[in-house]
C-alpha positions as CSV (number, residue, x, y, z in Angstrom):
1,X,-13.4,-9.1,-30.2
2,X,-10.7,-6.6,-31.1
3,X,-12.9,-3.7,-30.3
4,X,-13.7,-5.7,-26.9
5,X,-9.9,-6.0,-26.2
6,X,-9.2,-2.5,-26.7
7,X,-12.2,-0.9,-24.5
8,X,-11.0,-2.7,-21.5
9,X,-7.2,-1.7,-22.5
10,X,-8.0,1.9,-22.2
11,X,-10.7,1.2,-19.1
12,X,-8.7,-0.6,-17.3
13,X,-6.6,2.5,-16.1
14,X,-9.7,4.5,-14.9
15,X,-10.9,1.6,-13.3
16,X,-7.6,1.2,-11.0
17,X,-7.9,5.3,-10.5
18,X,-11.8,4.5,-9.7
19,X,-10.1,2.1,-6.9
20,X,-7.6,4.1,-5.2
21,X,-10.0,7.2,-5.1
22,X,-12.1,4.7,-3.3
23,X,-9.3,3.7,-1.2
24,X,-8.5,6.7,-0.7
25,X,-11.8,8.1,0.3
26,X,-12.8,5.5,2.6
27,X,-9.2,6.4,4.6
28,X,-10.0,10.0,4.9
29,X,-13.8,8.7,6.4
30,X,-11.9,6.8,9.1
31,X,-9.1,9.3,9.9
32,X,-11.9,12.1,9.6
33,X,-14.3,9.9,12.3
34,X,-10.8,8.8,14.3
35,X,-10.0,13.1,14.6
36,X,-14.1,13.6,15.7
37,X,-13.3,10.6,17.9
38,X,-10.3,12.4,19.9
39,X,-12.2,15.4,19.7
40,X,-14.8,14.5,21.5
41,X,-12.6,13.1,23.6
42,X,-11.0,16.3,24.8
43,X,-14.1,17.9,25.0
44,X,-14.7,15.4,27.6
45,X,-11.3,16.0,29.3
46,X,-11.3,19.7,29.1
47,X,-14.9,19.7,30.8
48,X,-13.8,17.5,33.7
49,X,-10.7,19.5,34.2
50,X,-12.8,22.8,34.5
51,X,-14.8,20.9,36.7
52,X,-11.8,19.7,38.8
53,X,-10.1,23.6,38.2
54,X,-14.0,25.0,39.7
55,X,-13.8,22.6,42.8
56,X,-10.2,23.5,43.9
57,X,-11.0,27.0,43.0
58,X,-13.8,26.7,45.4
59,X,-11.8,25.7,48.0
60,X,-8.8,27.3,48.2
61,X,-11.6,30.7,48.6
62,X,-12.8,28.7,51.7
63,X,-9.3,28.2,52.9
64,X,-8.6,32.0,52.2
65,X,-11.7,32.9,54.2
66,X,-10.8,30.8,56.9
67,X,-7.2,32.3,56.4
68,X,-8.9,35.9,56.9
69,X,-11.0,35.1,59.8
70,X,-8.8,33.2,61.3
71,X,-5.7,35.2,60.5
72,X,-4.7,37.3,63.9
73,X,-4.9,33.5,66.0
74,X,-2.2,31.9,63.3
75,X,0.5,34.4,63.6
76,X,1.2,33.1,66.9
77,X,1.5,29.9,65.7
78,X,4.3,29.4,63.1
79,X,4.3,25.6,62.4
80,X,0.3,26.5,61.0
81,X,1.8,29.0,59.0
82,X,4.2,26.9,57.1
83,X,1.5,24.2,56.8
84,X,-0.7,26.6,55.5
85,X,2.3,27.9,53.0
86,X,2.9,24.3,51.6
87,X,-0.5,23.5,51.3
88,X,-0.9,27.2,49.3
89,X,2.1,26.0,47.2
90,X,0.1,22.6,46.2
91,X,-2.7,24.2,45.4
92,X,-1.1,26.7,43.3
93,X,1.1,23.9,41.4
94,X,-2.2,21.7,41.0
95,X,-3.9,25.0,39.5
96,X,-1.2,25.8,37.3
97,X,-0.8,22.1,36.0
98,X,-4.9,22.3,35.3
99,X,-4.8,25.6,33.2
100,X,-1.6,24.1,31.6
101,X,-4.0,21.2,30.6
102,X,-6.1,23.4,29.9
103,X,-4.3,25.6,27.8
104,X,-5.0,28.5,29.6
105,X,-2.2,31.4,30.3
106,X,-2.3,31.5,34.3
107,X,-1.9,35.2,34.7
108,X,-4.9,35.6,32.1
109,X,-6.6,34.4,35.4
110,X,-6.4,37.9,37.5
111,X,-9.3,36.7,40.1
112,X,-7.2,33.7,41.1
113,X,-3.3,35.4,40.3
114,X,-5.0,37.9,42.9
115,X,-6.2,36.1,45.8
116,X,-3.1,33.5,45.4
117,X,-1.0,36.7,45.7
118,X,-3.0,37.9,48.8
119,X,-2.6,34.4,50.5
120,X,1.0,34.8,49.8
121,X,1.8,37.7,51.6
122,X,-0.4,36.7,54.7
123,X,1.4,33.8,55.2
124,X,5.4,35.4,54.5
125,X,4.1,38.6,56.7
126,X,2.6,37.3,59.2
127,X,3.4,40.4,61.6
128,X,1.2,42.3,59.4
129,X,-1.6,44.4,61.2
130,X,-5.2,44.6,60.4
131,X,-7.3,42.1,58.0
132,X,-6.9,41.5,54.1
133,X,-8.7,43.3,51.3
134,X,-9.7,40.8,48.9
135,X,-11.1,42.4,46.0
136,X,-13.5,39.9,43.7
137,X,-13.2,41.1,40.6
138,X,-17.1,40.7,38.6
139,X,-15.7,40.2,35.1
């Protein structure tokens, strides 16, 4: 009974080692599927907001074409210029908050830093002559 006593007096310790590893291992599974979890997560969130970022992309090249065809009409008319400036200001501000979600440096983006610049400077010079250039950059 002695020799008994004495194996589980030196097992015991391994046991209780046997259990926290345990313990410990069945934490790191659920942290481990709670970080694929949110990962997956912002996958999801990152594809919608390039979705979203495509879309407004999309249309503020409509509103610049409209802009451009349009552009010798609207410098008689100032109040459509401001509108036109604010809603050029909200779309630049919702682009910039998107490829801040998106972790994206905006001026990386030349293509849209370009034509943002361009829509700019037909709007604040609206005296200027002849039609914009708008080069698309095939990168």
């Amino acid at each position: 009974m002695r020799r008994l006593d004495n194996l589980i007096h030196q097992l015991n310790p391994i046991s209780e080692q046997v259990n926290v590893i345990k313990r410990n291992k069945l934490l790191y599974h659920k942290a481990f599927a709670n970080r694929c979890n949110n990962l997956r997560t912002a996958e999801a969130e990152v594809d919608l907001l390039g979705d979203e970022l495509d879309l407004l992309f999309g249309l503020l090249e409509k509103i610049y074409i409209a802009l451009d065809h349009y552009s010798p009409v609207l410098q008689h008319y100032s109040g459509v210029i401001n509108f036109l400036f604010e809603v050029t200001f909200i779309f630049f501000f919702l682009f910039c908050f998107i490829l801040y979600c998106l972790n994206v440096v905006l001026f990386d983006t030349f293509e849209f830093f370009s034509l943002f610049t361009i829509l700019c400077l037909q709007i604040l010079l609206p005296k200027t002559t002849g039609k914009l250039v708008y080069c698309h950059n095939e990168s």
